[in-house]
C-alpha atoms as one frame of an Amber mdcrd trajectory, in Angstrom:
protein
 -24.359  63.225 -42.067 -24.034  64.709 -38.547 -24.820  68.430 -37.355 -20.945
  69.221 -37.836 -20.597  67.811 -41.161 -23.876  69.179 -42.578 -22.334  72.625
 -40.826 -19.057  72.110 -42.882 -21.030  71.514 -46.192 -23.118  74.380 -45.785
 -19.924  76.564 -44.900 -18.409  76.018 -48.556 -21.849  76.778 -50.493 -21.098
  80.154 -52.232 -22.464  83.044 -51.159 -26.293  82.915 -52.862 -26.119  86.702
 -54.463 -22.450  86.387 -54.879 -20.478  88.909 -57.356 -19.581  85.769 -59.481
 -23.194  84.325 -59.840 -24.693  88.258 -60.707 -22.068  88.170 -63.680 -23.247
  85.104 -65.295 -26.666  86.441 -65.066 -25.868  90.170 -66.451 -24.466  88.584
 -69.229 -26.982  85.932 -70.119 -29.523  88.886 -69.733 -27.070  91.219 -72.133
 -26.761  88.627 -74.502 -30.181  87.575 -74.883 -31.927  91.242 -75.006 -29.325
  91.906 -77.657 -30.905  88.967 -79.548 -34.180  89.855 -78.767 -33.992  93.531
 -79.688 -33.585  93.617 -83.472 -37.133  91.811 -83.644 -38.939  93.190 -80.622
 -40.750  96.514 -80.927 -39.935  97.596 -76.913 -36.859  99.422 -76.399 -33.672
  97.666 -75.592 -33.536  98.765 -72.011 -36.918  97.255 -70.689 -36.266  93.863
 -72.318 -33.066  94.072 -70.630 -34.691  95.066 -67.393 -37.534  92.421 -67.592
 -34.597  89.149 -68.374 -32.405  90.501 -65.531 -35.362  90.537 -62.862 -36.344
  86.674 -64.496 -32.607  85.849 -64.104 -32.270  87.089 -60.441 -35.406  85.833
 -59.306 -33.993  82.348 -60.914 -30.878  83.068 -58.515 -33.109  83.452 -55.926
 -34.582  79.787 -56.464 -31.524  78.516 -57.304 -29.798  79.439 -54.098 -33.219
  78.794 -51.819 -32.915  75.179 -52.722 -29.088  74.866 -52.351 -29.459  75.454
 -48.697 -33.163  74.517 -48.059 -34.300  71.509 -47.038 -30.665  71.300 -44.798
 -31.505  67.257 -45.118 -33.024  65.168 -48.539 -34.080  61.832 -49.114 -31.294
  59.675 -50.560 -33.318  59.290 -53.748 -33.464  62.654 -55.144 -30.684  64.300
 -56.040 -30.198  68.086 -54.418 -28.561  69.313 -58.380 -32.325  67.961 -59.601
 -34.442  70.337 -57.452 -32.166  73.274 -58.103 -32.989  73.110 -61.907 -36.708
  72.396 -61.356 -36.613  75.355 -59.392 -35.323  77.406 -61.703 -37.813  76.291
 -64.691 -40.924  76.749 -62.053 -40.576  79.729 -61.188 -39.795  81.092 -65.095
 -43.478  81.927 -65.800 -44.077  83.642 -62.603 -40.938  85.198 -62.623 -41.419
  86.676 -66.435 -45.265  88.111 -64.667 -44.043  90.023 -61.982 -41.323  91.335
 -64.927 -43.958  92.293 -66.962 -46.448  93.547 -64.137 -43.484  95.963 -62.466
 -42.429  97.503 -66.143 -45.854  97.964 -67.231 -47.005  99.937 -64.212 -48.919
 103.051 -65.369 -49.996 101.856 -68.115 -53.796 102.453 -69.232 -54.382  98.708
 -70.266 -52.965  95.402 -68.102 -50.020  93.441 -70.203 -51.795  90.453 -70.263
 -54.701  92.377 -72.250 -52.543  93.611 -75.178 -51.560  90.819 -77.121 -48.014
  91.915 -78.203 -46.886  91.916 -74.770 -48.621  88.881 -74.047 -46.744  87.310
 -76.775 -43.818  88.881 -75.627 -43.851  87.689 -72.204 -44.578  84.045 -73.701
 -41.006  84.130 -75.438 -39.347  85.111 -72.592 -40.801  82.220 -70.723 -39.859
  80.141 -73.643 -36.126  81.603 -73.651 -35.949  81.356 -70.208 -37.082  77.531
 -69.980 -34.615  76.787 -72.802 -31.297  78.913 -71.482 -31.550  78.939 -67.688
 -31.105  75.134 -67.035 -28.071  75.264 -69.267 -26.801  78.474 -67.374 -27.932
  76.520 -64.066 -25.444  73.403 -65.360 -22.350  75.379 -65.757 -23.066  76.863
 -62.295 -23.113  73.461 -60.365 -20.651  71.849 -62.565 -18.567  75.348 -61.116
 -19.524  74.742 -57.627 -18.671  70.613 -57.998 -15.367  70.861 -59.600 -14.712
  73.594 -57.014 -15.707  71.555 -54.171 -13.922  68.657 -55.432 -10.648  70.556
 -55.770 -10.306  72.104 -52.700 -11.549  67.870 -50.945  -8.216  67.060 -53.015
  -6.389  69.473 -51.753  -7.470  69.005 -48.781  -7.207  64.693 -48.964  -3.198
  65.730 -50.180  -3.005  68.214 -46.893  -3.900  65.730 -44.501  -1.303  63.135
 -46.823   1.440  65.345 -46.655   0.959  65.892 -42.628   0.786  62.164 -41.824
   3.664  61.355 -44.110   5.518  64.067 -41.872   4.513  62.293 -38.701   5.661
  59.554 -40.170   8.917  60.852 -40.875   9.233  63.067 -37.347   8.027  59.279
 -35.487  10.948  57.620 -37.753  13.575  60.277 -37.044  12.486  60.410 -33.336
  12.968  56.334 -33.249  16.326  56.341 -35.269  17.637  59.033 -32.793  15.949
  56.970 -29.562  19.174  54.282 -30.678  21.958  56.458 -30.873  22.900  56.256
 -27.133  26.564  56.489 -25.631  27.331  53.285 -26.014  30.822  53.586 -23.488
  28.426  54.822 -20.761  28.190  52.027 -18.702  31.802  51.030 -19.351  33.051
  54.431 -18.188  30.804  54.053 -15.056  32.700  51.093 -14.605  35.395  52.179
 -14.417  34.716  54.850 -12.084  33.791  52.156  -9.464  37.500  50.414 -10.006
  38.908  53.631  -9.442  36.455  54.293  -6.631  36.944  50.889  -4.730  40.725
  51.211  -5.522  40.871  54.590  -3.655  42.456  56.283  -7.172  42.789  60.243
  -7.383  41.463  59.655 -10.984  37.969  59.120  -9.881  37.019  62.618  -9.346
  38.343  63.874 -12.861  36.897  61.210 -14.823  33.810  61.369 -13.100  33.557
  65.264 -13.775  33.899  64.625 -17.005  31.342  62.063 -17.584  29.375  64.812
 -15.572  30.192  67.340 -18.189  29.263  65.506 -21.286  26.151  64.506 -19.436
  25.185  67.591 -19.660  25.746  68.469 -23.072  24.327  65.111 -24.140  20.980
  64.831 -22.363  19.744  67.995 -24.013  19.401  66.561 -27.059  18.925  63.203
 -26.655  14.569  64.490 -27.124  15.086  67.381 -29.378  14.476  67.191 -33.211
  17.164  69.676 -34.007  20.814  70.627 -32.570  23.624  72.802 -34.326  27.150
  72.171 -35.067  28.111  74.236 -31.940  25.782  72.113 -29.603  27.420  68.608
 -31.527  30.990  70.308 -30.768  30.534  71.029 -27.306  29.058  67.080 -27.119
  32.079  65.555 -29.009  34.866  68.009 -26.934  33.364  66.600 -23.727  33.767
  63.084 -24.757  36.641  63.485 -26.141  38.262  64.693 -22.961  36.214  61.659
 -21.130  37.567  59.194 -23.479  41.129  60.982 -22.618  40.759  60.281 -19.101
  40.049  56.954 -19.922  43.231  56.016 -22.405  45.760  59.530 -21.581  48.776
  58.207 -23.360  47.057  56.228 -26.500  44.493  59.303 -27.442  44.747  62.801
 -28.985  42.686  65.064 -30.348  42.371  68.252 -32.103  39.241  70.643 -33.301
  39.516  72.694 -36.852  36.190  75.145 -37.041  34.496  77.559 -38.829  33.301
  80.044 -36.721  30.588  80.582 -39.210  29.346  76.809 -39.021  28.810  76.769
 -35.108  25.019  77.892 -35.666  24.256  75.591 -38.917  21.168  73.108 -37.492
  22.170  69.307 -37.773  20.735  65.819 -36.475  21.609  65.893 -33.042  24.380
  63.085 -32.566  25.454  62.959 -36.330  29.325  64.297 -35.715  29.098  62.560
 -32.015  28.590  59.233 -33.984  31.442  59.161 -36.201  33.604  60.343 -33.381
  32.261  57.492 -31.222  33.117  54.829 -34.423  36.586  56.475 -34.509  37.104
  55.459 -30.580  35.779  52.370 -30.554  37.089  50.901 -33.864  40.069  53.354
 -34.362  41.874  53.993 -31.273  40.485  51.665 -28.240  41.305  48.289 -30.140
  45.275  49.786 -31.015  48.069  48.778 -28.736  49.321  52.435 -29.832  46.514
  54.642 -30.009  45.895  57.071 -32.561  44.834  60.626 -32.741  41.224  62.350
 -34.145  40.947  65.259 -35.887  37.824  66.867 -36.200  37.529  69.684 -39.060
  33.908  71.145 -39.776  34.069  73.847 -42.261  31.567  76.149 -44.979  32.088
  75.797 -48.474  29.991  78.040 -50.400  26.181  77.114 -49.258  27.383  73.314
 -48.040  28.827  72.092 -44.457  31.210  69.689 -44.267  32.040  67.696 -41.028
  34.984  65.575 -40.803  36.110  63.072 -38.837  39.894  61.682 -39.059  41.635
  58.922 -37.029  45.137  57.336 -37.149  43.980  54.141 -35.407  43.957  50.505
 -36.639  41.304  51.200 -39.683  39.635  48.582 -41.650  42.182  46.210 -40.609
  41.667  42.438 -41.258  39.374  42.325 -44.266  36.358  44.530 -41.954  33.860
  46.604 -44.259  32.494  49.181 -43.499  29.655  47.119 -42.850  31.749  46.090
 -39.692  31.192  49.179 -38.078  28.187  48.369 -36.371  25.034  50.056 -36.601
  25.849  53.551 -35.510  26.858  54.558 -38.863  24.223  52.717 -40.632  21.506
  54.623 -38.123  23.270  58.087 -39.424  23.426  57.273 -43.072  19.033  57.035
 -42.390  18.557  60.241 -39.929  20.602  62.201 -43.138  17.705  60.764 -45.342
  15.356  61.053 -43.876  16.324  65.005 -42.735  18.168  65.926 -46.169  17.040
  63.622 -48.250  19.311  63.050 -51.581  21.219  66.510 -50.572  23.481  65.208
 -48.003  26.648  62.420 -48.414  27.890  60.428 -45.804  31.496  59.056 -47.085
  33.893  56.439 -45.518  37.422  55.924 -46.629  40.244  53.823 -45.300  43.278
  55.766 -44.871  46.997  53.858 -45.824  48.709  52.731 -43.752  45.994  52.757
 -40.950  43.436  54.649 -40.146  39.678  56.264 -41.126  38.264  59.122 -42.612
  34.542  59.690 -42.173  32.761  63.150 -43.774  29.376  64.294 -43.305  28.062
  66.379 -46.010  24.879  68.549 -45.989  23.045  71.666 -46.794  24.355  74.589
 -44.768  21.095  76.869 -45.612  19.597  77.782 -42.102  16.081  78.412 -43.325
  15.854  75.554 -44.915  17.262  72.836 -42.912  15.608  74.534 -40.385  12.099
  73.673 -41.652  13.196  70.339 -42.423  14.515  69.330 -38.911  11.754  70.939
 -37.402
């Protein structure tokens, strides 16, 4: 044991005249001069005097050894010198008792044999009691000490199991990039090399949801009005892109704008509604985006007239995106929020987010 851990031991060791500690002897003293004063011919009140000095001068001990020697040998047990303690010093400590309440008297105690006897039964009590008394103290003290090293041990548990699940979340949102980035700036150098008055505009607006993407691509927690502003800029990018095949529209609750959510979530069902929806249509489609409170829930939806799960694909065909949401919901919300996908006939998709709209709480949990 180092200097720091013997300095943490030492630091839980209850205070050595403590309030509890004084109680249990008061009442081992009450009890026992209660017993002793129906066949005792000294008044009640100096037998109780002469077991409560024995009894604190046992604390004394008691609490000398708990702290001194700091270090022991590994073959002797610190419990084991505590209760020798406290039967050594009986006899002395039952002397000085008798010396201190006897003072003025004409003849010493130990010269009048009724006191002498007396003081010999309160060494005899006290050898038979106090290492009882002593027991319950330590047992105190060890189930003490071993409760608050559980709670401690379960502490530590419960903070690594949330790095764990901040490291995870952190990892899971690392993925969730824009994957029609490089594409776009693609096609910003055709329309750059081809001299096209398009360039500027669509380059703005890859600009403008730049900026309202890179914000959050580090941070553990966004709102609904930071994911709107996201999704309206990339909307109005992928617009640029495809003007006469895409539409869009917004539906909000003014109420929802400042409910937290995993940054990306309503970007990423908007992004599988472009890229399996509308870009692979010969007509295009339209996406309707609805986020609305009901009663202490949120739900986000996300609706598209595109091609749908067309030619047998699954959901499962959707690529990962959706699959990387479904987790970042578990692993923020746990059971309490839904992530549903329906076809819609004749063509089309309907994707809805659904989660807690409490801010305290989801606060703490994003956080």
């Amino acid at each position: 044991m180092d200097s720091k851990e013997l300095s943490n031991a030492l630091s839980t060791l209850p205070p050595m005249y403590g309030w509890q500690r004084i109680k249990v002897v008061l009442v081992a003293t009450l009890i026992l001069s209660m017993m002793m004063k129906f066949t005792w011919t000294a008044w009640w009140i100096t037998i109780f005097v002469r077991l409560a000095l024995i009894g604190m001068i046992q604390l004394t001990a008691f609490g000398i050894v708990e702290r001194w020697p700091k270090r022991l040998p590994r073959w002797i047990a610190r419990w084991v010198l505590q209760l020798a303690a406290v039967a050594i010093v009986v006899p002395f400590a039952a002397a000085l008792a008798y010396t201190l309440t006897t003072i003025g008297e004409p003849i010493p105690w130990y010269k009048v044999q009724a006191q002498l006897d007396g003081c010999g039964e309160m060494i005899g009590a006290g050898l038979l009691f106090s290492p009882w008394i002593a027991m319950s103290a330590l047992y105190r003290h060890i189930n003490g000490q071993a409760q608050r090293q559980a709670l401690s041990f379960e502490l530590e548990r419960s903070e690594f199991a949330r790095d764990a699940l901040d490291s995870r979340l952190r990892l899971l949102q690392a993925q969730v990039e824009p994957h029609f980035l490089f594409n776009t700036l693609a096609n910003v150098r055709e329309l750059v090399d081809s001299g096209s008055s398009q360039a500027s505009r669509v380059l703005g607006s890859l600009i403008a949801y730049l900026r309202a993407a890179v914000p959050n691509l580090n941070s553990a927690v966004s709102t609904l009005g930071q994911e709107l502003e996201l999704v309206r800029a990339y909307l109005e990018l992928m617009h640029m892109r495809m003007p006469d095949r895409l539409q869009f529209s917004f539906h909000v609750d003014d109420a929802a704008l400042k409910i937290p959510c995993p940054p990306m979530s309503l970007l990423t069902l908007v992004e599988n509604a472009v890229r399996h929806g509308i870009d692979p249509s010969e007509e295009g489609g339209r996406i309707d985006v609805t986020v609305r409170l009901q009663n202490d829930r949120c739900v986000a939806q996300v609706r598209d007239t595109g091609i749908g799960l067309s030619g047998g694909q699954g959901s499962k065909g959707l690529g990962t995106g959706l699959a990387n949401l479904r987790e970042r919901l578990q692993l923020v919300f746990a059971d309490q929020a839904q992530l549903s996908l329906t076809a819609i006939k004749p063509h089309g998709f309907h994707a809805e987010i659904n989660f807690p709209a409490q801010l305290d709480n989801t606060t703490t949990n994003l956080s």
